[in-house]
C-alpha positions as CSV (number, residue, x, y, z in Angstrom):
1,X,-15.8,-23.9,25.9
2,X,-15.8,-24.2,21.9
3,X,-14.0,-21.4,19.7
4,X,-17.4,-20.3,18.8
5,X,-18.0,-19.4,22.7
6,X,-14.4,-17.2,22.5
7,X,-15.4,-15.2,19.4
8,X,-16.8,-11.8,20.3
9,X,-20.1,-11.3,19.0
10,X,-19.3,-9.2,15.8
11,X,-16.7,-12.0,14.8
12,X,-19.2,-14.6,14.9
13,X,-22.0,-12.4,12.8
14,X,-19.0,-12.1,10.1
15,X,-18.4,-15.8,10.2
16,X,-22.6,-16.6,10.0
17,X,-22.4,-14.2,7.6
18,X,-19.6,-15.4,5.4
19,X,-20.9,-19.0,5.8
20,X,-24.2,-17.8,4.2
21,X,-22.6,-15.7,1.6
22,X,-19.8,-18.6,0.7
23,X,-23.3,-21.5,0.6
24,X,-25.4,-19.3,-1.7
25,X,-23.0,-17.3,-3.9
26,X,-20.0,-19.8,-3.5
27,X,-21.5,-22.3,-6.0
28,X,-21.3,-19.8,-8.3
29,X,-18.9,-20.6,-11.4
30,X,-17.9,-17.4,-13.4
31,X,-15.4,-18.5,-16.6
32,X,-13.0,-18.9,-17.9
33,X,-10.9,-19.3,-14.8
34,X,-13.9,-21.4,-12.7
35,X,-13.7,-18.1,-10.5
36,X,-16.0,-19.1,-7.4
37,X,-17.4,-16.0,-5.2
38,X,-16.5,-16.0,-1.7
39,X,-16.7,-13.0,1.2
40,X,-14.0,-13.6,3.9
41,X,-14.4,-14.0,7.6
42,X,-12.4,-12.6,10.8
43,X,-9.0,-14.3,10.9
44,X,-9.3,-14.2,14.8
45,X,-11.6,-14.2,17.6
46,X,-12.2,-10.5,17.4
47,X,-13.4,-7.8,15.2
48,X,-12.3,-5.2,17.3
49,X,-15.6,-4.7,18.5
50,X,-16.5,-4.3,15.1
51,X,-13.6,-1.8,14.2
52,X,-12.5,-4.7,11.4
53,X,-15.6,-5.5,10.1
54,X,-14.8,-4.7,6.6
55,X,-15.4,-8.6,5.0
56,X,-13.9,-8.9,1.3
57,X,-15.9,-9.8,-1.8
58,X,-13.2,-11.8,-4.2
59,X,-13.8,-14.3,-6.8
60,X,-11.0,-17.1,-6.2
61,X,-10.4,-19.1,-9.6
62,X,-10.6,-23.2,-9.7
63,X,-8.2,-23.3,-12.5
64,X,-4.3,-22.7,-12.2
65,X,-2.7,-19.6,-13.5
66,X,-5.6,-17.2,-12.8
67,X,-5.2,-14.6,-9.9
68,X,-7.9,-13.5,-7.1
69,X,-9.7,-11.1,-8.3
70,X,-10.9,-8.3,-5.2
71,X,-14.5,-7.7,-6.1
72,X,-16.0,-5.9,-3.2
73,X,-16.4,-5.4,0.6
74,X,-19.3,-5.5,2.8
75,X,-19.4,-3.7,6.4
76,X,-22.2,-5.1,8.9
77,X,-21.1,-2.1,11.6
78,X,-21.7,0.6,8.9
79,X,-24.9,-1.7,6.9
80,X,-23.0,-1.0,4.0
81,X,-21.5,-3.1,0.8
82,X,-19.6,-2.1,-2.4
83,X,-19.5,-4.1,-5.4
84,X,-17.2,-3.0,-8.6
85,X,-18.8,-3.4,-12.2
86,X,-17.1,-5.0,-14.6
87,X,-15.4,-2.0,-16.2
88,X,-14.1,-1.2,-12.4
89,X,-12.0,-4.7,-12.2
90,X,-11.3,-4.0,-16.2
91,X,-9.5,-0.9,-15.6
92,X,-7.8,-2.1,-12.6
93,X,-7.1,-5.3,-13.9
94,X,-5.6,-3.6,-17.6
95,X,-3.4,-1.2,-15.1
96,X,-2.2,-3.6,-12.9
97,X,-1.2,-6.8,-15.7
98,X,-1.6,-4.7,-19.0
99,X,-4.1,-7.1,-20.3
100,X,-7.7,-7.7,-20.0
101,X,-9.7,-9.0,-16.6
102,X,-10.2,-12.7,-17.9
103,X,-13.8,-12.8,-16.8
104,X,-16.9,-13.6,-18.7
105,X,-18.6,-10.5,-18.8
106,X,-22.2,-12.1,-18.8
107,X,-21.4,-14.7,-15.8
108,X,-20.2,-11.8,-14.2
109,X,-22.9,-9.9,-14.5
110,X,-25.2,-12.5,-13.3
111,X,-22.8,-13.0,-10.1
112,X,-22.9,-9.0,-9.5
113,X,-26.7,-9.2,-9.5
114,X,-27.5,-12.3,-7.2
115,X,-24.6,-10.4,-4.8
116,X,-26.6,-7.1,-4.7
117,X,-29.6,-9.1,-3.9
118,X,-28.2,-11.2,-0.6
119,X,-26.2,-8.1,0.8
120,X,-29.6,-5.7,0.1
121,X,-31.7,-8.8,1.3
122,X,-29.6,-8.7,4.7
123,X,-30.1,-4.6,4.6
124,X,-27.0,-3.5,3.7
125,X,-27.0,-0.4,1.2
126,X,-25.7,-1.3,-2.3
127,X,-23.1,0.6,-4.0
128,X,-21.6,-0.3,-7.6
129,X,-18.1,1.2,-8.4
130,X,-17.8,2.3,-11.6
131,X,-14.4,2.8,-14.1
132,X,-13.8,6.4,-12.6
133,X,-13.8,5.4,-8.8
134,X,-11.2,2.7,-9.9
135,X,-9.1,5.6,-12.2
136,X,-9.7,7.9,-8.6
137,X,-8.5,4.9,-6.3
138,X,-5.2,4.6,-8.1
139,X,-4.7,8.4,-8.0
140,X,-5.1,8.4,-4.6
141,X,-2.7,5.2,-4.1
142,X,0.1,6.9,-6.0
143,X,-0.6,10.7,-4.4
144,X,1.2,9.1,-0.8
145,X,4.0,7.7,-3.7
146,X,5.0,11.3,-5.2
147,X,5.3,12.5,-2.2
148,X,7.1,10.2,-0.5
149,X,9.5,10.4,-3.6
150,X,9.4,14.7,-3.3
151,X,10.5,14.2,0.5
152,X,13.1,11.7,-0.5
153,X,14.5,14.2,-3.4
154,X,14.5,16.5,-1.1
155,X,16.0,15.2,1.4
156,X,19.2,14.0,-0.6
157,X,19.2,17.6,-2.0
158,X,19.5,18.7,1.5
159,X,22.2,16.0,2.6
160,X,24.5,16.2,-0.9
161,X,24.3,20.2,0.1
162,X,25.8,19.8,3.7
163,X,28.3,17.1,2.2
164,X,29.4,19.6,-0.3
165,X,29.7,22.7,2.5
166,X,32.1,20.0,4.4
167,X,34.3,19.2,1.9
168,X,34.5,22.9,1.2
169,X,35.4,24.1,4.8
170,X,37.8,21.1,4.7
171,X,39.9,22.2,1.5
172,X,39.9,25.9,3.0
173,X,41.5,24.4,6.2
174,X,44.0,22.1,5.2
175,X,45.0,24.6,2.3
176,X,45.3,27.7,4.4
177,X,49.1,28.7,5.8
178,X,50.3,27.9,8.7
179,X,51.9,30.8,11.4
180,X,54.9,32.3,9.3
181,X,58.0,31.5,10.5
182,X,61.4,32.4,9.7
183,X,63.2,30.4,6.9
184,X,65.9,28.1,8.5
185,X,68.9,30.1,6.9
186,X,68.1,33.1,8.3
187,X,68.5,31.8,12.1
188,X,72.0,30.7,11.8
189,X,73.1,34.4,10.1
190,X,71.4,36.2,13.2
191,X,73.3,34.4,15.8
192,X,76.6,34.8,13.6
193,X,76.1,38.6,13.7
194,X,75.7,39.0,17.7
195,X,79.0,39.7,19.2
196,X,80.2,37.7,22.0
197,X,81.8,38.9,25.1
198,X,85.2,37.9,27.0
């Protein structure tokens, strides 16, 4: 049995798919970075029964010292794909290394187009993200961030509070008097003072 046989049947659409994607697209060269296109595949045998059948649109650069750039997703289950424009990755790009996306706009362009084309040619619906879902995707990434930090703020408020009450009740007790008891000169006079019998 071959690892094709193993593969459940989503997995091996996502691989055909990929593999058709990666042929067409792949030979694509978008400058300056010689970014080629390419839509992953399933890393293992299974999608989950289609559960992980999100496949990642990146362009992958040629040329040392340029980064993956994510581009897009496609989802077979759902027959549904989203591409981000050019101003999406340039916003994202600009927030993430505080310079500008190093992509030919008009090669970019061209790849956007021919990739709306194969995934609405396989029936998928076609979405292109725009600048303000990229500005609402980052809101959204940091939301989970303040929060975490409020809890944490919080939380040390609450624990620098009980250390505080501790240390308190600790200098009340080790400061408060003990029992009284009588000074030691005053116990010799009271036995002097008791007569003794013959």
């Amino acid at each position: 049995m071959n690892g094709r046989e193993l593969r459940t049947r989503f997995a091996v659409r996502a691989i055909d798919f990929a593999e058709t994607f990666n042929a067409g697209l792949g030979a694509m060269s978008i400058q300056p970075g010689a970014y080629r296109p390419q839509l992953t595949a399933p890393d293992g045998p299974s999608t989950g029964g289609g559960v992980q059948a999100v496949q990642h649109v990146r362009l992958v650069a040629a040329r040392q010292g340029f980064p993956s750039i994510l581009v897009g997703s496609a989802n077979q289950r759902f027959g549904t794909a989203e591409l981000r424009s050019y101003e999406y990755i340039d916003a994202v790009h600009r927030e993430r290394w505080r310079r500008p996306v190093p992509l030919d706009r008009s090669d970019y362009e061209d790849f956007l187009d021919a990739a709306k084309n194969f995934f609405e040619a396989n029936q998928l619906v076609v979405t292109v993200a725009g600048p303000a879902d990229a500005l609402a995707r980052s809101a959204q990434a940091d939301a989970p961030a303040d929060a975490a930090s409020g809890r944490s703020v919080i939380a040390i408020g609450v624990v620098t509070g009980l250390l505080i009450a501790a240390m308190a009740i600790w200098v009340l007790l080790h400061r408060a008097p003990g029992p009284t008891a009588a000074p030691p000169s005053a116990a010799p006079a009271a036995t002097a003072a008791r007569p003794t019998s013959p």
